[in-house]
C-alpha positions as a Markdown table, in Angstrom:
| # | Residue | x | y | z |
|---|---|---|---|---|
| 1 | Unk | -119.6 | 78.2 | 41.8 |
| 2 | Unk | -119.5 | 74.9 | 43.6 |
| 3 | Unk | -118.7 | 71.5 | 42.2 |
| 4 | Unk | -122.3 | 70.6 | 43.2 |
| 5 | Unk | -123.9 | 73.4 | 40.9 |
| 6 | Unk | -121.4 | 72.9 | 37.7 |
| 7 | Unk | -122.1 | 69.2 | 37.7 |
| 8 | Unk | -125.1 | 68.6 | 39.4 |
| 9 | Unk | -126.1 | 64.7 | 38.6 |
| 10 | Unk | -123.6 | 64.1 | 36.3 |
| 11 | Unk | -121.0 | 62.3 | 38.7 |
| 12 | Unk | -120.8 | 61.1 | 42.5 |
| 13 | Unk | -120.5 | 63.9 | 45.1 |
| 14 | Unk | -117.1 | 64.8 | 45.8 |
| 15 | Unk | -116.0 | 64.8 | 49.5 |
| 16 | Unk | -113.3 | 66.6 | 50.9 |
| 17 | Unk | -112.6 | 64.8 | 54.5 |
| 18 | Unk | -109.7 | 67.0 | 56.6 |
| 19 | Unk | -106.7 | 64.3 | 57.6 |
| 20 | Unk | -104.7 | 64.2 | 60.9 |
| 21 | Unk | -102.4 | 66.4 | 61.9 |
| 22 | Unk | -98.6 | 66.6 | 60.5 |
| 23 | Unk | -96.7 | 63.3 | 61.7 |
| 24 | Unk | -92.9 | 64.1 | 62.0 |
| 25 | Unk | -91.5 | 61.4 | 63.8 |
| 26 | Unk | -89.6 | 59.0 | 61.0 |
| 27 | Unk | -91.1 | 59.2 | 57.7 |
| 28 | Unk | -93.2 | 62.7 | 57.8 |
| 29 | Unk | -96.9 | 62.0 | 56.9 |
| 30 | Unk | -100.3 | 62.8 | 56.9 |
| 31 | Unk | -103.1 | 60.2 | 58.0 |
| 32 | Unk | -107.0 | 59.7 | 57.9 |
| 33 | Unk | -108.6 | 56.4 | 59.5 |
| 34 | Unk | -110.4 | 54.5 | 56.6 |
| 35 | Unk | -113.8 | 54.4 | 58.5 |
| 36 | Unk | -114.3 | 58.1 | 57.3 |
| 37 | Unk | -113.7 | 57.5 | 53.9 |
| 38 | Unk | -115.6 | 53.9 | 53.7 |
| 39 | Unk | -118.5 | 56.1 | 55.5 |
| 40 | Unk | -119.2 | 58.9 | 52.7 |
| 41 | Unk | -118.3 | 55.9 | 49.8 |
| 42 | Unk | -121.2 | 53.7 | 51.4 |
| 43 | Unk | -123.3 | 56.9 | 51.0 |
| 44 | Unk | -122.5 | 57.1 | 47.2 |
| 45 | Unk | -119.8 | 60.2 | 47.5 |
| 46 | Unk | -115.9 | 60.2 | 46.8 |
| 47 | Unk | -114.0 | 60.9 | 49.4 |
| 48 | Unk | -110.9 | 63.1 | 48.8 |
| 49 | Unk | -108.7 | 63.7 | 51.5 |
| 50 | Unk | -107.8 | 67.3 | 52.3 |
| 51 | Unk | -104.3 | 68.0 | 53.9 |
| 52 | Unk | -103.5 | 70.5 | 56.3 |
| 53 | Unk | -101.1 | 73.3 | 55.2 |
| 54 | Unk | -102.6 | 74.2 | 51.7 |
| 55 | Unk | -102.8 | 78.0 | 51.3 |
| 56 | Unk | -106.1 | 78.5 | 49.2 |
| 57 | Unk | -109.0 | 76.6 | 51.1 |
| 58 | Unk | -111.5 | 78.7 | 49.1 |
| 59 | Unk | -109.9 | 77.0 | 45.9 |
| 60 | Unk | -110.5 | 73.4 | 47.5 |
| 61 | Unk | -113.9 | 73.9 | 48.4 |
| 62 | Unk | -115.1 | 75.5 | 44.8 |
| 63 | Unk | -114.4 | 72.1 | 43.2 |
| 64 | Unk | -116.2 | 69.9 | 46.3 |
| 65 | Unk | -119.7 | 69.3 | 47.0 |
| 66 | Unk | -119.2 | 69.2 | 50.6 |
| 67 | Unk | -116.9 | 68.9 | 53.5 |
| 68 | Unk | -116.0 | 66.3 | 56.1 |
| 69 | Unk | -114.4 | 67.3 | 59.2 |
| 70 | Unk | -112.7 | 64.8 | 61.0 |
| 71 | Unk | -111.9 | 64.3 | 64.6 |
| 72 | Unk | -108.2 | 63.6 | 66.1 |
| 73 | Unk | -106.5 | 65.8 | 68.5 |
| 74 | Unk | -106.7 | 68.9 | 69.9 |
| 75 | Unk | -106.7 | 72.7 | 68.9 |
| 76 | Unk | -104.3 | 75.0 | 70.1 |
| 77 | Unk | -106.0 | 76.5 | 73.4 |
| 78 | Unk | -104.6 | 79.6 | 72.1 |
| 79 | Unk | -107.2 | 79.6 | 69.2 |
| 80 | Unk | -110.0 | 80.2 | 71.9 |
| 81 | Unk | -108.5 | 81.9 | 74.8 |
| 82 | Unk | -107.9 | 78.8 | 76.8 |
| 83 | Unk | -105.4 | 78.2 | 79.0 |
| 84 | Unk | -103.1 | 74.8 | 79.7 |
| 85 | Unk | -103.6 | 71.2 | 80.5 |
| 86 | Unk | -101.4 | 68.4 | 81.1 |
| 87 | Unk | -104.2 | 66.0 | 79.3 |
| 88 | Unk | -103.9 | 68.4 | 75.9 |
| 89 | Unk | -102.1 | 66.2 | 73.0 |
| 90 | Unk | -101.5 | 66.4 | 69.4 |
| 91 | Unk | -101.9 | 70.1 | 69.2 |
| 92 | Unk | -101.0 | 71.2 | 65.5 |
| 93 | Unk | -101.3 | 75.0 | 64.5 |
| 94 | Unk | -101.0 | 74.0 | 60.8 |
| 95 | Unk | -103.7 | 71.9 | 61.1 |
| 96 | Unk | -105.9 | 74.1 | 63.4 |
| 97 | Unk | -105.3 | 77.1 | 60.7 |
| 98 | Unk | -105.9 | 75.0 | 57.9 |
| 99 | Unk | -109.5 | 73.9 | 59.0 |
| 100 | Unk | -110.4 | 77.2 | 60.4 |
| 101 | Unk | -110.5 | 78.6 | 57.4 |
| 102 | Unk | -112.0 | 76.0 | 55.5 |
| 103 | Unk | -115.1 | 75.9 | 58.1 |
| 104 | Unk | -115.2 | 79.6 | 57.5 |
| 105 | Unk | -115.0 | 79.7 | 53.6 |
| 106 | Unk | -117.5 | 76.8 | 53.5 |
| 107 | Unk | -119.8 | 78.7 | 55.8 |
| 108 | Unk | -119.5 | 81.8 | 53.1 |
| 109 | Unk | -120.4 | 79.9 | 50.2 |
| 110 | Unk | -123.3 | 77.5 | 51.9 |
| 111 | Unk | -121.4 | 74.0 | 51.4 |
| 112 | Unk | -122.2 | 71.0 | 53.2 |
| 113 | Unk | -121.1 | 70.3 | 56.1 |
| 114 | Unk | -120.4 | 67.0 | 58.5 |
| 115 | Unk | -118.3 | 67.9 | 61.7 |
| 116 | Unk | -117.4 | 65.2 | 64.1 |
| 117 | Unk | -115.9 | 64.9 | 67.1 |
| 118 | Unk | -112.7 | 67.6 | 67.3 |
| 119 | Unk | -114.7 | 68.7 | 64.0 |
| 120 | Unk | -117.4 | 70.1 | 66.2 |
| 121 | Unk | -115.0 | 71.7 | 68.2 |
| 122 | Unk | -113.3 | 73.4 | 65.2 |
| 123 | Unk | -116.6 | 75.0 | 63.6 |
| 124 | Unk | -117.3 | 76.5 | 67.5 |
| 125 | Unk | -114.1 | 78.0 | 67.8 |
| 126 | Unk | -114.3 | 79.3 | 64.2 |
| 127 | Unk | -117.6 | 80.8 | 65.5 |
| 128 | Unk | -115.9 | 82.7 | 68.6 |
| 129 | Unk | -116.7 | 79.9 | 71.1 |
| 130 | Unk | -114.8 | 77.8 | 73.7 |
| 131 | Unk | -113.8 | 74.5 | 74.4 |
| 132 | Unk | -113.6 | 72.9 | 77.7 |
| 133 | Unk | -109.9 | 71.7 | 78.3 |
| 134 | Unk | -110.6 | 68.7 | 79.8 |
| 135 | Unk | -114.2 | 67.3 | 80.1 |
| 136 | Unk | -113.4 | 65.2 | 83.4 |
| 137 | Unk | -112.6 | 68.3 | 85.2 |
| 138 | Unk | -116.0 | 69.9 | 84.6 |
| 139 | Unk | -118.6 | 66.8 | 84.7 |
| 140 | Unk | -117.0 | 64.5 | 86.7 |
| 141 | Unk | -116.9 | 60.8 | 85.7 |
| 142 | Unk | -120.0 | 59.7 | 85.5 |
| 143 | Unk | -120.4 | 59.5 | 81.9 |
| 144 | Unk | -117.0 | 58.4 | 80.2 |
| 145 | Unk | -116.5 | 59.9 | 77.0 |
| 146 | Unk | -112.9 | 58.8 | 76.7 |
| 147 | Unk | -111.1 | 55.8 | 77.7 |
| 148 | Unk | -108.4 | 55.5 | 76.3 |
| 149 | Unk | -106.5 | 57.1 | 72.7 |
| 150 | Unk | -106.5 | 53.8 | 71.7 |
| 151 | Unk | -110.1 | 53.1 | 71.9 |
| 152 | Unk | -113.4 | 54.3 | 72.5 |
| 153 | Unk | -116.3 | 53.8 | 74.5 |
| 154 | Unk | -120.0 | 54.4 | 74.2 |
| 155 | Unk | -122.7 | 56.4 | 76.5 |
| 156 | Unk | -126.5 | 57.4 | 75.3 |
| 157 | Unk | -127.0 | 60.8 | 73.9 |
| 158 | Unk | -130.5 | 62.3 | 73.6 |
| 159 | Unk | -131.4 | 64.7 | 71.0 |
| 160 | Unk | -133.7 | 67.7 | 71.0 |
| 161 | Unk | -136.8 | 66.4 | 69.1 |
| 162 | Unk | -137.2 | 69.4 | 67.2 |
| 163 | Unk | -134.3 | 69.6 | 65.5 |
| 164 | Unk | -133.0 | 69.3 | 62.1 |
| 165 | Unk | -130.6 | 66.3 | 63.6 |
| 166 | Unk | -133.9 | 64.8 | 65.1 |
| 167 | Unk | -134.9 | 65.0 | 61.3 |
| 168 | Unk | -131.8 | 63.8 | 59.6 |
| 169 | Unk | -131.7 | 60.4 | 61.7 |
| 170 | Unk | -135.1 | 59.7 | 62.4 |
| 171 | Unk | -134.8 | 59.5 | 66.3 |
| 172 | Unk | -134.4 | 61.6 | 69.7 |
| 173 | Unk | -132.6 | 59.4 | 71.3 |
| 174 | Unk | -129.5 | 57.0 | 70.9 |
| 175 | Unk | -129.0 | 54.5 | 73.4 |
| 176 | Unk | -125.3 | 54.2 | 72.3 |
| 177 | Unk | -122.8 | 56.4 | 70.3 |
| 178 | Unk | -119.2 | 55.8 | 69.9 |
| 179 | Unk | -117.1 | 58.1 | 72.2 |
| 180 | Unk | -113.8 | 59.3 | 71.9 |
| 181 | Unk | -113.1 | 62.9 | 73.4 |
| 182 | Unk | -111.7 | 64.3 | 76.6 |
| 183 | Unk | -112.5 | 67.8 | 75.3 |
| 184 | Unk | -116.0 | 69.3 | 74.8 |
| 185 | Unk | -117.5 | 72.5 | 73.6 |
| 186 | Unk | -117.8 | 74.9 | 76.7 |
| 187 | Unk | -119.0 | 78.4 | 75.7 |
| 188 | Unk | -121.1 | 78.2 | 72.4 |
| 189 | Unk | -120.0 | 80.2 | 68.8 |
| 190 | Unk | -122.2 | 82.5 | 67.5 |
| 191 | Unk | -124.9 | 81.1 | 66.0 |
| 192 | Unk | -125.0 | 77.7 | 67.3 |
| 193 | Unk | -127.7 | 76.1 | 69.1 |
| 194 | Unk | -126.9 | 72.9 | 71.4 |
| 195 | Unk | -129.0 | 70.3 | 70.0 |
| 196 | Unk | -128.2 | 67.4 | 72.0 |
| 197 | Unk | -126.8 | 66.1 | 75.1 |
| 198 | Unk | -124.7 | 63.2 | 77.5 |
| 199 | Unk | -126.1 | 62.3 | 80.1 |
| 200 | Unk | -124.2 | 65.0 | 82.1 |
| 201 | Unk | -124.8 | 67.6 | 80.1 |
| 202 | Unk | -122.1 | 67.6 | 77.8 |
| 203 | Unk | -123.1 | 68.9 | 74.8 |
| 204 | Unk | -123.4 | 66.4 | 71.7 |
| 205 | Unk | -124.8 | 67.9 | 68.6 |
| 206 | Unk | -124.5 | 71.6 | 67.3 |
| 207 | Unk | -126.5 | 73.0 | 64.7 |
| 208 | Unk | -126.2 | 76.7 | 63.1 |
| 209 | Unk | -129.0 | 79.4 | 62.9 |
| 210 | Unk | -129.8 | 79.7 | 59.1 |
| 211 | Unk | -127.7 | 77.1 | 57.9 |
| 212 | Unk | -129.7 | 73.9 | 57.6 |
| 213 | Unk | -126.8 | 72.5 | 55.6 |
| 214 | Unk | -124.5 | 72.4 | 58.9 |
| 215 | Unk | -124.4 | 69.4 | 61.2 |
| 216 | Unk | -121.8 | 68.9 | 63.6 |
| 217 | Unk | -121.6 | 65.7 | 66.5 |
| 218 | Unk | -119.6 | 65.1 | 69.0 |
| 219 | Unk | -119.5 | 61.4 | 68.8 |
| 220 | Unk | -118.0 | 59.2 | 66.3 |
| 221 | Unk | -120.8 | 58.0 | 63.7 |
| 222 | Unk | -118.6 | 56.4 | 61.1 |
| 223 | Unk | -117.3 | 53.5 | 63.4 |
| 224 | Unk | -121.3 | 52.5 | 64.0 |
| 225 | Unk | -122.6 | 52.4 | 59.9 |
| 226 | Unk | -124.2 | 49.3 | 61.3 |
| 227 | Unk | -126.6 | 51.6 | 62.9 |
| 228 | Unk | -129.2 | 53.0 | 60.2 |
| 229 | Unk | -129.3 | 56.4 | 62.3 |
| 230 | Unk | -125.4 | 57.0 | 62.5 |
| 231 | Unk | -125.7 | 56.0 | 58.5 |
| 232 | Unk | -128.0 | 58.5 | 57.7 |
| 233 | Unk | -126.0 | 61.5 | 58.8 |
| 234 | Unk | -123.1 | 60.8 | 56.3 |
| 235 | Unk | -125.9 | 60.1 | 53.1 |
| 236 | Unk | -127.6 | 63.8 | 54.3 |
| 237 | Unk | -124.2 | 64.8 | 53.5 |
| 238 | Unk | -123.7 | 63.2 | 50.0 |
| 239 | Unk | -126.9 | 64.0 | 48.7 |
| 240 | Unk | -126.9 | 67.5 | 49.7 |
| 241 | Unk | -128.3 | 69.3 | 52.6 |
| 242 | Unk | -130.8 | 72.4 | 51.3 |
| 243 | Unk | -128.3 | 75.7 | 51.1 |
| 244 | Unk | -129.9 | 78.8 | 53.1 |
């Protein structure tokens, strides 16, 4: 039984948001950039930081109401029969294992879900699809989806109109998203529909047959709350998309 159907109106939504990978260098840690955490708290949830490593994700995800995944680097090509590239960084098989499973065990029981950015990636490759290794190499530069690691960028992203993400943020179109990937899903999982695009054709938004409580984006919507669309995707998430 879920947190959400033990205590159902009794107490904020509890959201588990995966962290960064494993830093070793100095002082071991784990990290999460506060705009995820300030971004489920301005939709009335608690966020609760889930770190990679823990051996019983079905026991975390019993006591939450949904689940958060995060962006950040990238997954082991070996998890998806990729090969290698000199752009690949911040690979982390703890990690990669770790949220695996929880995307799988969260799919079982019908929890909420939010992916963004590497997130996305994550839920395909749980799903048996691939990742391309590095974007530029398939689409060119025309559309920038990565500047920098220190910074992102923006691009427009349109959305198919008759989608549950056209739904959830009231629009088919955003002039401006905040962009922050070299890596994009190539071959889709099973299941998964591509519900919006770049202007190149990357694909943007996935969304899962028979699981209207699964939204995944590529871009970055926490570091735009100013923007009521970008907003409403992380209060669909606190206040509970319809299990099915």
């Amino acid at each position: 039984m879920s947190g959400r159907a033990r205590t159902a109106g009794t107490r904020r939504p509890w959201i588990g948001i995966t962290s960064y990978h494993r830093e070793v260098e100095g002082r071991a840690r784990f990290t999460l950039p506060a705009a995820y955490a300030d971004a489920v708290r301005r939709a009335g949830g608690r966020p609760v930081v889930l770190c990679p490593g823990d051996e019983e994700p079905a026991d975390l995800l019993e006591r939450l109401d949904g689940l958060l995944l995060s962006g950040g680097g990238d997954l082991d090509p070996q998890s998806f029969g990729g090969g290698e590239h000199e752009q690949i960084y911040f690979v982390c098989g703890e990690r990669d294992a770790f949220e695996l499973a929880l995307v799988r065990e969260a799919l079982r029981i019908g929890l909420p879900l939010l992916a963004i950015c590497r997130g996305m990636q994550v839920l395909n490759v749980a799903l048996g699809g691939g990742i391309h290794l590095h974007l530029p190499d398939v689409v060119g530069e025309r559309v920038h989806h990565r500047i920098s690691q220190d910074e992102p960028t923006s691009h427009g992203v349109a959305v198919d109109g008759g989608s549950r993400l056209a739904g959830v943020i009231d629009r088919d179109e955003l002039p401006e998203v905040a962009s922050w990937h070299h890596q994009a899903v190539d071959r889709l999982g099973e299941g998964l529909t591509a519900v919006a695009r770049a202007e190149d054709g990357t694909v943007e938004a996935l969304e899962l047959a028979g699981a209207p409580q699964v939204l995944a984006v590529q871009w970055h919507p926490e570091l735009r709350l100013e923007t009521p669309s970008e907003r409403r995707l992380f209060d669909w998430l606190v206040r509970g998309a319809p299990a099915g």
